[in-house]
RODO-2510 file (C-alpha; in nm, 4 decimals, decimal comma):
residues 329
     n   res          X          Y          Z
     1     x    -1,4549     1,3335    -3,3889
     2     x    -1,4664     1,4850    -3,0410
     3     x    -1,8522     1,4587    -2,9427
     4     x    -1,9101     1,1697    -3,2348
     5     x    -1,9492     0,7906    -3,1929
     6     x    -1,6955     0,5860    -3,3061
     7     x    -1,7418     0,2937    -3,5248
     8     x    -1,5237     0,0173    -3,3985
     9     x    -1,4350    -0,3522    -3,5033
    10     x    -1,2666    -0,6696    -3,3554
    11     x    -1,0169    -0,8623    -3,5312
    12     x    -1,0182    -1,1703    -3,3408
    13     x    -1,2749    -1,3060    -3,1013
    14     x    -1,0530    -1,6170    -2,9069
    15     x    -1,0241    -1,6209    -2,5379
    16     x    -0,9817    -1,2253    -2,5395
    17     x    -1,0936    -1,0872    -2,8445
    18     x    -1,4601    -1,1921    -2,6716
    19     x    -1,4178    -0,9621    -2,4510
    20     x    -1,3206    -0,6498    -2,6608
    21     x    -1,6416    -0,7243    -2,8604
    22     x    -1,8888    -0,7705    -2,5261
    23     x    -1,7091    -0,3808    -2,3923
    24     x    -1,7230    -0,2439    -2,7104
    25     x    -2,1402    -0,3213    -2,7703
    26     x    -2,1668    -0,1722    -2,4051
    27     x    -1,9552     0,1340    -2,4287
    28     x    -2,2176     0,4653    -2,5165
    29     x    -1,9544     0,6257    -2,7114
    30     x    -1,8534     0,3188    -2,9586
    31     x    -2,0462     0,1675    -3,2463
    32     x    -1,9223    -0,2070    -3,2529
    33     x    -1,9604    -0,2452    -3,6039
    34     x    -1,8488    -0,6011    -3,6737
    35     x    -1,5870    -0,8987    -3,6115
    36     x    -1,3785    -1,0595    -3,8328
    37     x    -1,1571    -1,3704    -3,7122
    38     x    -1,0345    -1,6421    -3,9885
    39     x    -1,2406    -1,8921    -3,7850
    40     x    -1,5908    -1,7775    -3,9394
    41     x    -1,8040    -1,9715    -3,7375
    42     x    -1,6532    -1,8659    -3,4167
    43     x    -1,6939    -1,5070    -3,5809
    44     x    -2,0247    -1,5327    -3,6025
    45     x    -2,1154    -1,7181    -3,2795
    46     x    -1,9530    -1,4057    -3,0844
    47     x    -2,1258    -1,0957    -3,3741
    48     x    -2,4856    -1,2701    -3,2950
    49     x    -2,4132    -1,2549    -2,9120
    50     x    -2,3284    -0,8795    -2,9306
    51     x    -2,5792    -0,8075    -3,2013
    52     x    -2,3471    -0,7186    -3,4590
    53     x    -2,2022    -0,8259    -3,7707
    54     x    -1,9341    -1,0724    -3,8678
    55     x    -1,7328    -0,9972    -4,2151
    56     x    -1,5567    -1,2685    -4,4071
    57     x    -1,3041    -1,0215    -4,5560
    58     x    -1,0817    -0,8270    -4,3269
    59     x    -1,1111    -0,5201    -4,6049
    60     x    -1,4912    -0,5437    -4,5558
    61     x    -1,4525    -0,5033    -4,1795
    62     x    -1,2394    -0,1884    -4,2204
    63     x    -1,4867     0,0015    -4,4748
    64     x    -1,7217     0,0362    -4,2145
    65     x    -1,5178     0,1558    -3,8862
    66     x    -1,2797     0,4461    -3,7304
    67     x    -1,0882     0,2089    -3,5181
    68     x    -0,9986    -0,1555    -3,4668
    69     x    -0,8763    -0,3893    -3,1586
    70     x    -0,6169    -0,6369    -3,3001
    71     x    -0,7122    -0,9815    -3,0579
    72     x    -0,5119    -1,2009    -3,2699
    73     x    -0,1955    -1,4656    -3,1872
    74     x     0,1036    -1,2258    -3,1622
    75     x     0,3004    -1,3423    -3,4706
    76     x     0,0115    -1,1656    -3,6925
    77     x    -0,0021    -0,8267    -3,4957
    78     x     0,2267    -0,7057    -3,7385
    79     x     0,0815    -0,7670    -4,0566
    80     x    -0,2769    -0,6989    -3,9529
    81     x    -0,1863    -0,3902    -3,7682
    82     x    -0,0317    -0,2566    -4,1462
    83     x    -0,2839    -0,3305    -4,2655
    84     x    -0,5173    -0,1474    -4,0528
    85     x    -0,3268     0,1784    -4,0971
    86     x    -0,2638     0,1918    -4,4140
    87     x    -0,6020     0,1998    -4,4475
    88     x    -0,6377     0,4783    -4,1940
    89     x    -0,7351     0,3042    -3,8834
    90     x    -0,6474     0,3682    -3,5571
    91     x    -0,5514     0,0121    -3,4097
    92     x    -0,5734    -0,1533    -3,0401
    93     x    -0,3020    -0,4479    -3,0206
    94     x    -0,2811    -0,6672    -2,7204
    95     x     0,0365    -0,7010    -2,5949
    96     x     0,3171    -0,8013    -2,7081
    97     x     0,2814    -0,4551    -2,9362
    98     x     0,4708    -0,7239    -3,2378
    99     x     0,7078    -0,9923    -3,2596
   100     x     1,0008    -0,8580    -3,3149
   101     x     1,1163    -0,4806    -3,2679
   102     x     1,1478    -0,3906    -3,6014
   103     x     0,7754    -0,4508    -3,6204
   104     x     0,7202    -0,2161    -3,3511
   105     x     0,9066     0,0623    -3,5122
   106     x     0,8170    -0,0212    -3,8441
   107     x     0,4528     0,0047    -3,6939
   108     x     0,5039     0,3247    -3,5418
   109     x     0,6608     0,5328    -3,8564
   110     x     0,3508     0,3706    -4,0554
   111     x     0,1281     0,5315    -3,7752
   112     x     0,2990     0,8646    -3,8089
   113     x     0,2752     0,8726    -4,1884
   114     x    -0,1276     0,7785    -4,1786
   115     x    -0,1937     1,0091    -3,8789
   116     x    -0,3042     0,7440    -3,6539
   117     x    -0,2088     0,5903    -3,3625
   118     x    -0,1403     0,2602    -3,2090
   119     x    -0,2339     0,1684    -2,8490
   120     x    -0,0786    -0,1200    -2,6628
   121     x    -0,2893    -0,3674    -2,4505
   122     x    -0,1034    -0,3624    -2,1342
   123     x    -0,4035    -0,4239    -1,8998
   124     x    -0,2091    -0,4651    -1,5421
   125     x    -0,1498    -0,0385    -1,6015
   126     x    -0,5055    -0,0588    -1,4826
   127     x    -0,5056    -0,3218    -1,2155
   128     x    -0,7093    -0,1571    -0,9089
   129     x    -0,4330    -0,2289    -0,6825
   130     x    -0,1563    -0,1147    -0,8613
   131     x    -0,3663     0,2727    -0,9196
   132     x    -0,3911     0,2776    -0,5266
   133     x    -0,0758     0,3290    -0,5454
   134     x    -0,1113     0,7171    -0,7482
   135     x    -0,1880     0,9445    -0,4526
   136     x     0,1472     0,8578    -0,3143
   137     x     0,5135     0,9702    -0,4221
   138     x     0,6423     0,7029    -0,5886
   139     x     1,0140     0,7064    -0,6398
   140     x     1,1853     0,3570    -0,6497
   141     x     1,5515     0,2869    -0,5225
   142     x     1,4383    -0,0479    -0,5582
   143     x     1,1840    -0,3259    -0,6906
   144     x     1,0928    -0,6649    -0,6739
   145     x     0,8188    -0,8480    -0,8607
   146     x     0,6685    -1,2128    -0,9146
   147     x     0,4630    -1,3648    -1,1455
   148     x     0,4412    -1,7065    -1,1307
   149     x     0,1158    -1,9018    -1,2605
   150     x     0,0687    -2,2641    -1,3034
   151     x     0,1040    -2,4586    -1,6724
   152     x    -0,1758    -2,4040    -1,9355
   153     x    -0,1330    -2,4763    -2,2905
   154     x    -0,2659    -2,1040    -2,3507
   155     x     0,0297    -1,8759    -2,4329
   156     x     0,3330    -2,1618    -2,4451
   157     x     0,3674    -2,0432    -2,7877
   158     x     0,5780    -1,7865    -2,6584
   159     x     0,8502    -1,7680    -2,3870
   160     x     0,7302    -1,6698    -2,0454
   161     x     0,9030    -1,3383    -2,0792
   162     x     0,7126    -1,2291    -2,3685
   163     x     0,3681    -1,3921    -2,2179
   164     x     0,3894    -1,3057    -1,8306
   165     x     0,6890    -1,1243    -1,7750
   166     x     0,6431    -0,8205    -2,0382
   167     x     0,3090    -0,6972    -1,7925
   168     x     0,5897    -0,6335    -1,5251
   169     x     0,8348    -0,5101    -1,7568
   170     x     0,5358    -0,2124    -1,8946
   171     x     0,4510    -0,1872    -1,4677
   172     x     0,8625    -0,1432    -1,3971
   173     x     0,9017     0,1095    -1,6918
   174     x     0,5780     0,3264    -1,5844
   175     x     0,7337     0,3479    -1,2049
   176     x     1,0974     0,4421    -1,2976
   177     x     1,1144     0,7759    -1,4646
   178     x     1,4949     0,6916    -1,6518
   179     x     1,6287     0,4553    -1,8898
   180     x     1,7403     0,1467    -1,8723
   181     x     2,1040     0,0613    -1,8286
   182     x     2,2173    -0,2665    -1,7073
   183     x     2,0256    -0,5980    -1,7547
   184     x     2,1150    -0,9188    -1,6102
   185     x     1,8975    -1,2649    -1,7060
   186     x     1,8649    -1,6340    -1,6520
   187     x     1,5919    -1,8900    -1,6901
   188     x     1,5223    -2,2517    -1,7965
   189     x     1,2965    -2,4660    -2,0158
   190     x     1,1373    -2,7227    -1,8574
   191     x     0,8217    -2,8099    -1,9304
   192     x     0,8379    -2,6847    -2,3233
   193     x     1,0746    -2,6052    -2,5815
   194     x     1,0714    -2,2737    -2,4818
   195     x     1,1427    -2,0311    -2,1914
   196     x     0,9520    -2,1493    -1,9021
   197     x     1,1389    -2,0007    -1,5865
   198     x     1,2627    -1,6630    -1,5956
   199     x     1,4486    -1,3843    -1,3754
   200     x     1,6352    -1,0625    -1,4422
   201     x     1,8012    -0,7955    -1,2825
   202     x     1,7886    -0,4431    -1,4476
   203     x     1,9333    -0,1129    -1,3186
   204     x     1,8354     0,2185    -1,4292
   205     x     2,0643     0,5391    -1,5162
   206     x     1,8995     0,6724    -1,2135
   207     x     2,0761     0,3989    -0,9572
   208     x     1,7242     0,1968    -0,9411
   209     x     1,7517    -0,1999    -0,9507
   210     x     1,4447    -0,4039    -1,0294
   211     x     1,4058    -0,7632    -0,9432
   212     x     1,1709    -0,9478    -1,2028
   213     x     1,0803    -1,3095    -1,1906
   214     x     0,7786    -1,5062    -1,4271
   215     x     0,7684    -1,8727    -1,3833
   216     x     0,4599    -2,0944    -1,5488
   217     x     0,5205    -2,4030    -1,3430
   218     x     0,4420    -2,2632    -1,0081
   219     x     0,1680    -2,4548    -0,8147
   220     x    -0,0371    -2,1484    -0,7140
   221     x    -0,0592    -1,7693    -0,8734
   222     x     0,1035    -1,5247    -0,7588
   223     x     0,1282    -1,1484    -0,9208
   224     x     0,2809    -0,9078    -0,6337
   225     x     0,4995    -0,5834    -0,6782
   226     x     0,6898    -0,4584    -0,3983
   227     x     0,8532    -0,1010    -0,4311
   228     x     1,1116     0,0126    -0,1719
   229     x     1,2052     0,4359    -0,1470
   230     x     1,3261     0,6226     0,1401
   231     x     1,0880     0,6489     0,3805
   232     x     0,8308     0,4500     0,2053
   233     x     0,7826     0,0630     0,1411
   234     x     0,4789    -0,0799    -0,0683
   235     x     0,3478    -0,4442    -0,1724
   236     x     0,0928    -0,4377    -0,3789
   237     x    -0,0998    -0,7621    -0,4410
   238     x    -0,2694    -0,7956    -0,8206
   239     x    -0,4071    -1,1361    -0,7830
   240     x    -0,6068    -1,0127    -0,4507
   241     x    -0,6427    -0,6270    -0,5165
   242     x    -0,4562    -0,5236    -0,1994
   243     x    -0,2358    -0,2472    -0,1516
   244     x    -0,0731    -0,1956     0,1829
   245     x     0,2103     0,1020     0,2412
   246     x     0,4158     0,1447     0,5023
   247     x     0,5729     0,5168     0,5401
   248     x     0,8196     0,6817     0,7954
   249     x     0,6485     1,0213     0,9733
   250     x     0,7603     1,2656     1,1830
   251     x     0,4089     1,3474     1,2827
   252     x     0,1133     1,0786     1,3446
   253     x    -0,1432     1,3573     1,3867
   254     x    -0,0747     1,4619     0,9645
   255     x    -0,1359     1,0865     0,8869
   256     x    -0,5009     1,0244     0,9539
   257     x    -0,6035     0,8207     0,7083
   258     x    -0,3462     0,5373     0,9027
   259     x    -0,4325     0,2383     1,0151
   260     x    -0,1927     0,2476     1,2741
   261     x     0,1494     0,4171     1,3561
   262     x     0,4200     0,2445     1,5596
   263     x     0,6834     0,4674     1,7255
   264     x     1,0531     0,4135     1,7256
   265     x     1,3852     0,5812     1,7882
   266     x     1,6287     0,7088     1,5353
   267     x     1,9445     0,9423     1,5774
   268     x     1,7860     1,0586     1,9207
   269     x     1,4497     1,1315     1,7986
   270     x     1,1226     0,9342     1,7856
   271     x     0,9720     0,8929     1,4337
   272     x     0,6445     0,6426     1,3281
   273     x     0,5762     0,4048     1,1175
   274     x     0,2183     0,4508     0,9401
   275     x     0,0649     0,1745     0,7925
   276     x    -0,1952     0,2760     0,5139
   277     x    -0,4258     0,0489     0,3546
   278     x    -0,6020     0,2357     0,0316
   279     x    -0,8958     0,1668    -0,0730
   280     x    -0,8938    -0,0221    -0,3830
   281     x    -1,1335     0,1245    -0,6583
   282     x    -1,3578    -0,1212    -0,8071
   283     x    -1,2983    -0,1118    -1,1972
   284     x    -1,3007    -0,3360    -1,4852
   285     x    -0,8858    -0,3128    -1,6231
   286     x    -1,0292    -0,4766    -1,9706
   287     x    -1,3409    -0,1750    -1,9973
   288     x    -1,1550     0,1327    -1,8851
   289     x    -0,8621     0,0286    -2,1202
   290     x    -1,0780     0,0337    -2,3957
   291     x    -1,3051     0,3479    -2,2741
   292     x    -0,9682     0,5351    -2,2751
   293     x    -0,8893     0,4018    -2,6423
   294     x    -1,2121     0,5125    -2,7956
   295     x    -1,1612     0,8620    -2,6576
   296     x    -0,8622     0,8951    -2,7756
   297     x    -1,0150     0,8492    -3,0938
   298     x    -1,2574     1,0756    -3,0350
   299     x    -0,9391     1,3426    -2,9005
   300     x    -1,0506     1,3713    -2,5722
   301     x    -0,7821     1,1646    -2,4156
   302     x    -0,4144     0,9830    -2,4609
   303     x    -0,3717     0,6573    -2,4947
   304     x    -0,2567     0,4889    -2,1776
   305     x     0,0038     0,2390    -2,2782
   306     x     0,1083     0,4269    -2,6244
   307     x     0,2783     0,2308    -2,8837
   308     x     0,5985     0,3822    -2,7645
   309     x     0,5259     0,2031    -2,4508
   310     x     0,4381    -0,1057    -2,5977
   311     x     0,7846    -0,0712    -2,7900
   312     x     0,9746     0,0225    -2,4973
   313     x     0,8496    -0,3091    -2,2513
   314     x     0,8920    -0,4886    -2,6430
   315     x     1,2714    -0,4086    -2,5947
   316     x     1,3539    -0,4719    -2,2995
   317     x     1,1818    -0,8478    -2,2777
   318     x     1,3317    -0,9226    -2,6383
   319     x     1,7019    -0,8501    -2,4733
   320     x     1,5824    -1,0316    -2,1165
   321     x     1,4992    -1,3117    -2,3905
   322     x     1,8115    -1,2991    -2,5572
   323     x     2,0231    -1,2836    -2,2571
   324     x     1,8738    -1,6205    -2,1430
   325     x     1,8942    -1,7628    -2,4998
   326     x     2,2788    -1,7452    -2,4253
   327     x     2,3005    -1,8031    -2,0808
   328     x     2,1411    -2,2024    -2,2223
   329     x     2,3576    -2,2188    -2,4796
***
């Protein structure tokens, strides 16, 4: 499949799912073969402004393509996903990867057994800001992010940790290189039934401590990771694209790409502090998310967020979840 074009569906064109099927009829090395969503008309609306086909029958839909995106409410990833691979298929699913986390890894052996594989639609991987941050050498001691956004109906069918704060937990797990040992969590309910305020504390095997808080009942957004090492401090704003590092040098002459260094004494000996600003790359997350899926259908890539992945931030929001559940109760 490495120089062919891949035939591609969506399976669900809401709010997102649009998207996927306006990227996929742009992309030179995808075929956007046709949509299927349960709502036909909507189907239709979306395949005649892409210039493609809508299916009534899910099982029509996956005669005709290589690979699908899965755009649908999260409690039917994990039937449609099956679905999908049984019949061969490799599968996009937006994130959460499933409901429950014996979806995931029920998922993932099916995968294995029909030699495909399952990517995860964690699209903050690919925020600009947050890849200004790859020429440098990250290694956390410690990190704090935010999320906070204000109240929409969109996505209250979940609790905030598996609609807002499972980006940061995929963002968290991608920067710290060890496993998770300790996690400590408490939110609230206030405006629904569910979770709508939540904050946990998580330390790694590797002495790392993350600070994560997601709130949908804050007045303005806010999506900003800060990342403290030794000798380095970052903040990197998501909702701007701005990345802004601060590092300690022995040297201001090896650090010309600086905005400014400030001097100061430590121990007896004068050190700087070098303030970079990056440039931020202008990229579309949603596009180069799905470029990277359809070569790694064609085998020229990996999948960015793997199902693994997907699994993994699954885990650890499920047990953030839980931990709140009881803290209520």
């Amino acid at each position: 499949m490495r120089n062919e074009i891949i035939k591609v569906g969506v399976i669900g064109v809401g709010h997102l799912g649009q998207h996927h099927a306006k990227h996929y009829a742009s992309l030179p090395d995808a075929d956007l073969v046709g949509i299927f969503d349960t709502d036909t008309s909507r189907a239709s609306s979306i395949a005649s402004q892409n210039k493609t086909n809508s299916f009534s029958k899910l099982s029509s839909l996956l005669s005709h393509v290589d690979a699908v995106s899965i755009v649908t409410p999260t409690q039917y990833h994990s039937d449609v996903a099956e679905i999908c691979i049984k019949a061969g298929k490799h599968v996009f699913i937006e994130k959460p990867i499933t409901k429950t986390l014996g979806e995931a890894d029920h998922l993932l052996q099916l995968a294995i057994q029909n030699k495909t594989f399952i990517q995860v639609g964690h699209i903050e991987r690919l925020n600009p800001a947050l890849l200004a941050l790859q020429p440098y050498n990250v290694n956390p001691k410690f990190i704090e992010i935010q999320r906070l956004a204000p109240y929409t109906i969109r996505g209250t069918d979940v609790p905030v940790v598996l609609d807002l704060m499972i980006h940061d937990i995929d963002i968290l797990l991608s920067l710290v290189n060890s496993p998770v040992k300790t996690i400590r969590a408490s939110g609230l309910s206030i405006l629904t039934n569910s979770v709508d305020i939540a904050h946990a504390r998580i330390r790694f095997n590797n002495g790392t401590v993350a600070s994560i808080l997601s709130s949908r009942i804050a007045k303005d957004k806010v999506r900003r990771v800060k990342v403290f090492q030794k000798n380095l401090y970052a903040t990197i704003d998501l909702l701007l694209g701005l990345t802004e590092v601060y590092k300690i040098v022995d040297n201001p002459d090896n650090n010309q790409d600086a905005v400014m260094t400030v001097p100061f004494e430590y121990e007896g000996s004068e050190r700087f502090i070098a303030y970079d600003k990056p440039p931020i790359p202008q990229t579309d997350a949603l596009q180069m998310e799905l470029e990277n899926f359809i070569k790694s259908v064609q085998g020229k890539e990996t999948p960015i967020v793997s199902g693994k992945a997907g699994r993994d931030a699954l885990k650890v929001a499920i047990e953030i979840q839980n931990l709140i559940i009881q803290d209520i109760h």
